[in-house]
DRENTIMAR-612982 format. One record per atom (N, C-alpha, C): atom name; residue in three letters; residue number from 1; x negated, y, z; chain. Coordinates in steps of 0.05 Angstrom, whole numbers, plus 32768, in hexadecimal, padded with zeros to 4 digits. Example, Ala and Ser with C-alpha at 12.3 -4.5 7.8 and 13.67 -1.06 7.14 Angstrom:
2
 name resn resi east north   up chain
    N  ALA    1 7EF8  7F8E 809C     A
   CA  ALA    1 7F0A  7FA6 809C     A
    C  ALA    1 7EF8  7FBE 809C     A
    N  SER    2 7EFF  7FD3 808E     A
   CA  SER    2 7EEF  7FEB 808F     A
    C  SER    2 7EFE  8001 809D     A
END
This chain:
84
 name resn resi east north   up chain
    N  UNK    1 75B6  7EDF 7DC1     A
   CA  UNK    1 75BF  7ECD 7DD6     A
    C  UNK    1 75DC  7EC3 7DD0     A
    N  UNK    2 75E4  7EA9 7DD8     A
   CA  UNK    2 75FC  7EA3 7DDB     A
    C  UNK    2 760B  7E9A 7DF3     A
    N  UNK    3 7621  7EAB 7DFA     A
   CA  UNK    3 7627  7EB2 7E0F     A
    C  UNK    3 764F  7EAB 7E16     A
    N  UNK    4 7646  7E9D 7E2C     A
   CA  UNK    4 7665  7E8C 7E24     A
    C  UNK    4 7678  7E9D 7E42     A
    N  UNK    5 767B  7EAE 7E37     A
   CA  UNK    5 7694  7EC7 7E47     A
    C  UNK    5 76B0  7EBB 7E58     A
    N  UNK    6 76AC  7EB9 7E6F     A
   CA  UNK    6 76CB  7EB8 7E71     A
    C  UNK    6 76D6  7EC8 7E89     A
    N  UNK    7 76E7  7ED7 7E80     A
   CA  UNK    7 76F7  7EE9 7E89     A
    C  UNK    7 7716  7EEE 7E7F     A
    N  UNK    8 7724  7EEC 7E9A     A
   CA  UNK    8 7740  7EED 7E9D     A
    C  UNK    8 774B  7F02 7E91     A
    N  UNK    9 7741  7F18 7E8D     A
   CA  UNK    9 7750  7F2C 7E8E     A
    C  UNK    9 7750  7F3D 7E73     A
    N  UNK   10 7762  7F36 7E61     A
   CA  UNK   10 775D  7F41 7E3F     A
    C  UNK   10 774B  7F50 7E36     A
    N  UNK   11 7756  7F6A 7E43     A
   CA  UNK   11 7747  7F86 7E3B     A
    C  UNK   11 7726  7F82 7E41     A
    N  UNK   12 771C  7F7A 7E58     A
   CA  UNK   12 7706  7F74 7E66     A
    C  UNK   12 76F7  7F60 7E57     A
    N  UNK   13 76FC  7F56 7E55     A
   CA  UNK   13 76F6  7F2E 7E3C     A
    C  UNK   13 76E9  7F43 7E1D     A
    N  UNK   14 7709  7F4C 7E19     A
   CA  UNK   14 7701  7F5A 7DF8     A
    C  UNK   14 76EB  7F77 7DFC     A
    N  UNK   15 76ED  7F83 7E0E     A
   CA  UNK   15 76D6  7F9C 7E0F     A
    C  UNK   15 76B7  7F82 7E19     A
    N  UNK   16 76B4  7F7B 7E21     A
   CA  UNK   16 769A  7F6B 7E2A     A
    C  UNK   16 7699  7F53 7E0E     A
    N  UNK   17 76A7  7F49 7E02     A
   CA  UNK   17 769F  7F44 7DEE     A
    C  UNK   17 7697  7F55 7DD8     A
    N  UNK   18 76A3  7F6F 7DD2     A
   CA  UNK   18 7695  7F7D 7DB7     A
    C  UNK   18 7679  7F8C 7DBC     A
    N  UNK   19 767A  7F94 7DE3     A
   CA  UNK   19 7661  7F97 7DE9     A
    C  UNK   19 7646  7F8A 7DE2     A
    N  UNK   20 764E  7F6E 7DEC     A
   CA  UNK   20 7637  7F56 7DEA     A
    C  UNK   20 7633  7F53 7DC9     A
    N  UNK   21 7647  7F4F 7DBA     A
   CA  UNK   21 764B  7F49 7DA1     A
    C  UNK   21 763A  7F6C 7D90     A
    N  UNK   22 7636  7F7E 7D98     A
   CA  UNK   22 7627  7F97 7D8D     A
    C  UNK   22 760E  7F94 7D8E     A
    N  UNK   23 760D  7F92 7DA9     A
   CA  UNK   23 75EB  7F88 7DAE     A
    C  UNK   23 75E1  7F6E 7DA8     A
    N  UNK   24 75ED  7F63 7D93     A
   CA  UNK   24 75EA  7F4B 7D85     A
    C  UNK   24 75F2  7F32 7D8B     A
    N  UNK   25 75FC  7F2A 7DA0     A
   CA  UNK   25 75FD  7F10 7DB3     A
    C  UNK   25 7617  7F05 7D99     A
    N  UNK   26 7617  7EE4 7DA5     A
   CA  UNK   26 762A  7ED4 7DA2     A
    C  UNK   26 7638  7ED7 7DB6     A
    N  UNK   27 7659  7EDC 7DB6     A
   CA  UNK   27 7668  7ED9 7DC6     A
    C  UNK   27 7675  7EB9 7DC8     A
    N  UNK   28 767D  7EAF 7DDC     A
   CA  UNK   28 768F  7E93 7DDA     A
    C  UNK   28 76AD  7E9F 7DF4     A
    N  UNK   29 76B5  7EA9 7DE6     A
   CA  UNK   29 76CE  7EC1 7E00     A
    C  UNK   29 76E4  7EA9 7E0D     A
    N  UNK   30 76EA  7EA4 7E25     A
   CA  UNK   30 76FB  7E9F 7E2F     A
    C  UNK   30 7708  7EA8 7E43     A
    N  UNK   31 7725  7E9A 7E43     A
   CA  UNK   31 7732  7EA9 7E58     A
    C  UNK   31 7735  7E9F 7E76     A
    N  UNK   32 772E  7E8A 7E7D     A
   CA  UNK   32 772B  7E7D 7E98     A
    C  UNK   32 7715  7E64 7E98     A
    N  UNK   33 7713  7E51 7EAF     A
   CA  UNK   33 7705  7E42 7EAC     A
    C  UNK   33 770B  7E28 7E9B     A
    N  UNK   34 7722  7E24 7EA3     A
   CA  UNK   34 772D  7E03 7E95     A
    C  UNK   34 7723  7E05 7E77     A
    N  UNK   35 772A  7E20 7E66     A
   CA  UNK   35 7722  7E1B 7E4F     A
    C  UNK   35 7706  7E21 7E4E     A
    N  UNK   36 76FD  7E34 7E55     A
   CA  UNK   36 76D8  7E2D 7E52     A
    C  UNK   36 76D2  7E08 7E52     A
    N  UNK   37 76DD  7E02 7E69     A
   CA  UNK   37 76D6  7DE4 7E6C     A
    C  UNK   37 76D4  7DDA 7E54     A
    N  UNK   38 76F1  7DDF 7E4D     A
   CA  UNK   38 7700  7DCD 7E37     A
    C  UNK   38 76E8  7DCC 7E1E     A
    N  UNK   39 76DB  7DEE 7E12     A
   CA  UNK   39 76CB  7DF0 7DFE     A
    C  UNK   39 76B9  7DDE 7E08     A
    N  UNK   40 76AC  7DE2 7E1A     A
   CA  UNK   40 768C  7DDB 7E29     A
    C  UNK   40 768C  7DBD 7E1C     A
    N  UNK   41 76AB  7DA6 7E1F     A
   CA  UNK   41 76A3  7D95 7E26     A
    C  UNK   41 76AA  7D87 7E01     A
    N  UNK   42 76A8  7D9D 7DF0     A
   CA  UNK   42 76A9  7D8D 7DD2     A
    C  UNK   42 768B  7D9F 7DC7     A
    N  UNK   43 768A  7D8E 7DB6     A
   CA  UNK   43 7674  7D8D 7DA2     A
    C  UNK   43 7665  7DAB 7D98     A
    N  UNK   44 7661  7DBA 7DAF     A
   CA  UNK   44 7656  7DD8 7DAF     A
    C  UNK   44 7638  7DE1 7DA9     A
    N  UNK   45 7636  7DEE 7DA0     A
   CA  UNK   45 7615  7DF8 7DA9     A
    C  UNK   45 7610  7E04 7DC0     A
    N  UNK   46 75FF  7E07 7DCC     A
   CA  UNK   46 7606  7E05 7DE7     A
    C  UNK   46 75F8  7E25 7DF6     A
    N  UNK   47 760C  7E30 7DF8     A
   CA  UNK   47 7606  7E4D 7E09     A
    C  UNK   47 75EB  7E53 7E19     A
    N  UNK   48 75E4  7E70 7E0E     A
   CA  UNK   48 75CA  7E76 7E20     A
    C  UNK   48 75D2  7E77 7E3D     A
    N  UNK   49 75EA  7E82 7E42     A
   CA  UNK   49 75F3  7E91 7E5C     A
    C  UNK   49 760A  7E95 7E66     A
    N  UNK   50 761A  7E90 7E7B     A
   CA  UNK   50 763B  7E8E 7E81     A
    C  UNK   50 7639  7EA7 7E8F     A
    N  UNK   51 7653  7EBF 7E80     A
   CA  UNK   51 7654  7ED2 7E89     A
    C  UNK   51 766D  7ED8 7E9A     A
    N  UNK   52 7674  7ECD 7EA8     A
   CA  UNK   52 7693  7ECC 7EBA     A
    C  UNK   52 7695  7EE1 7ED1     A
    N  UNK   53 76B3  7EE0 7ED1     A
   CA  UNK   53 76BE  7EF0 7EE6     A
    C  UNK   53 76B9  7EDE 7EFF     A
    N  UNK   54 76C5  7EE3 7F15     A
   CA  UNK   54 76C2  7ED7 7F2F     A
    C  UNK   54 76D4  7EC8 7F32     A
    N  UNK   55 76F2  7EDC 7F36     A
   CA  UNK   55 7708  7EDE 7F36     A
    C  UNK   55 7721  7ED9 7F23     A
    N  UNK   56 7723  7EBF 7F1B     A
   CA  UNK   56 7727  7EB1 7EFC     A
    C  UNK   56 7741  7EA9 7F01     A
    N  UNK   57 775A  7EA8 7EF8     A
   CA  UNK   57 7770  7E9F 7EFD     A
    C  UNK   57 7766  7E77 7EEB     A
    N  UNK   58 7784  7E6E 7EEE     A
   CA  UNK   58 7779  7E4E 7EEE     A
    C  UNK   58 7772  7E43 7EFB     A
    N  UNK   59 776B  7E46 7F1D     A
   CA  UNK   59 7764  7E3A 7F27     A
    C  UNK   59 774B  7E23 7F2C     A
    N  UNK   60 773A  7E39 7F23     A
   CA  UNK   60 7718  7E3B 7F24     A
    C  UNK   60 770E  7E4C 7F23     A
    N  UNK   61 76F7  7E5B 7F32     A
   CA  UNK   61 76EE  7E73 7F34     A
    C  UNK   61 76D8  7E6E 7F26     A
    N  UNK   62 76CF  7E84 7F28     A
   CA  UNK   62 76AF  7E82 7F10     A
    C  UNK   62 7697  7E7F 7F1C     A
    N  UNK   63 769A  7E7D 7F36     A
   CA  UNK   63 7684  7E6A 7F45     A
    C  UNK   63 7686  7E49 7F41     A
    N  UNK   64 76A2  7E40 7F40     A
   CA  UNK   64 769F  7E23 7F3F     A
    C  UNK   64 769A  7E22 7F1C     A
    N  UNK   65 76A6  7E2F 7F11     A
   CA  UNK   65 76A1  7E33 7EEF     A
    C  UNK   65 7684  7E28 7EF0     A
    N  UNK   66 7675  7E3E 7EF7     A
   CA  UNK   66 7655  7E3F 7EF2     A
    C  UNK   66 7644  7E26 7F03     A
    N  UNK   67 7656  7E1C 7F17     A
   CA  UNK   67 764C  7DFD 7F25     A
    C  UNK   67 7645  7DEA 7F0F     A
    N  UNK   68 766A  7DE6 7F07     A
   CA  UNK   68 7673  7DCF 7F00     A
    C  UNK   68 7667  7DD3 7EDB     A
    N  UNK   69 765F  7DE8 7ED1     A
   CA  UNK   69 765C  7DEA 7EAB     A
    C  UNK   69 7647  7DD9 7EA4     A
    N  UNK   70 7639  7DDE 7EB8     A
   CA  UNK   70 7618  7DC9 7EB5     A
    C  UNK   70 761C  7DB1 7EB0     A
    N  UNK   71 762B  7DA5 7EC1     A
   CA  UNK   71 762B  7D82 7EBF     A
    C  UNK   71 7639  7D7F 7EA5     A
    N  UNK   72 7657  7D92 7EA3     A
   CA  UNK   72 765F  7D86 7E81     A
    C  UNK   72 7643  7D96 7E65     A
    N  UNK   73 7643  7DAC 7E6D     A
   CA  UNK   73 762B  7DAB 7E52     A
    C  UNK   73 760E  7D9B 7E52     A
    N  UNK   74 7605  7D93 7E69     A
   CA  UNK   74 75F0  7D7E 7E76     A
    C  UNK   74 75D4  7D8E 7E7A     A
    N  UNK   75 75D4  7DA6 7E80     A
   CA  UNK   75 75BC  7DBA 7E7F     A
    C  UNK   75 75C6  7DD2 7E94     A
    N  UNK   76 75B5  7DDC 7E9F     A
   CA  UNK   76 75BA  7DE7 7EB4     A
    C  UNK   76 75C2  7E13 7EA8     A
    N  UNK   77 75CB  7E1B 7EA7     A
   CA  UNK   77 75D0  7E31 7E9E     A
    C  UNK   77 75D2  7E48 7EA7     A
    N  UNK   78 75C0  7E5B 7EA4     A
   CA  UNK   78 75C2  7E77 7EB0     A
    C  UNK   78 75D9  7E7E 7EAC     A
    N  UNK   79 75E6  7E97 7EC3     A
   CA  UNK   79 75FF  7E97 7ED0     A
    C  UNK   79 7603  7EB3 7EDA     A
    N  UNK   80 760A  7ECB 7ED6     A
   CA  UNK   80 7617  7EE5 7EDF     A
    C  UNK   80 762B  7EE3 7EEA     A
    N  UNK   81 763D  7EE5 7EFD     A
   CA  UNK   81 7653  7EEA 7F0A     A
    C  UNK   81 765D  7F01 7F02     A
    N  UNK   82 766F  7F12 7EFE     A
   CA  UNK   82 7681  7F28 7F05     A
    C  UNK   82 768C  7F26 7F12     A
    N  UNK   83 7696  7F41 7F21     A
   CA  UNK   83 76AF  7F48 7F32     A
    C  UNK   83 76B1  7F61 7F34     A
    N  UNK   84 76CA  7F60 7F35     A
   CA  UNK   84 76DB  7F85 7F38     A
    C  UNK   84 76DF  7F89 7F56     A
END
């Protein structure tokens, strides 16, 4: 699977990427929403699955993340939430 991560918080981002990345996955790791956007909206292959926090500094949470990713990648996208 390829799995486009975003999470605020270093340590958390880098342990859930080498996890996903063991059990074979593609990681796409970010650190808030604006830049997920930013990837989403150039010339990508396009993620099985958005794995985000809730609670995202930047000023977008990972509910509107997981709204708004669809219309820029143009396909609707399975979606996990976290929260601490």
């Amino acid at each position: 699977m390829r799995i486009l991560l975003v999470e605020d918080e270093e340590p958390l981002r880098d342990l859930l990427t080498e996890v996903l990345t063991t059990e074979g996955h593609t990681v796409i790791a970010k650190s808030n929403a604006p830049e997920a956007m930013a990837w989403a909206s150039g010339d990508v292959a396009l993620p099985d699955l958005l794995l985000t926090d809730f609670d995202l500094r930047g000023g977008i949470n990972g509910l509107a993340l997981a709204y708004d990713l669809p219309d820029v990648l143009g396909q609707p996208l399975p979606t996990i939430i976290l929260s601490g």
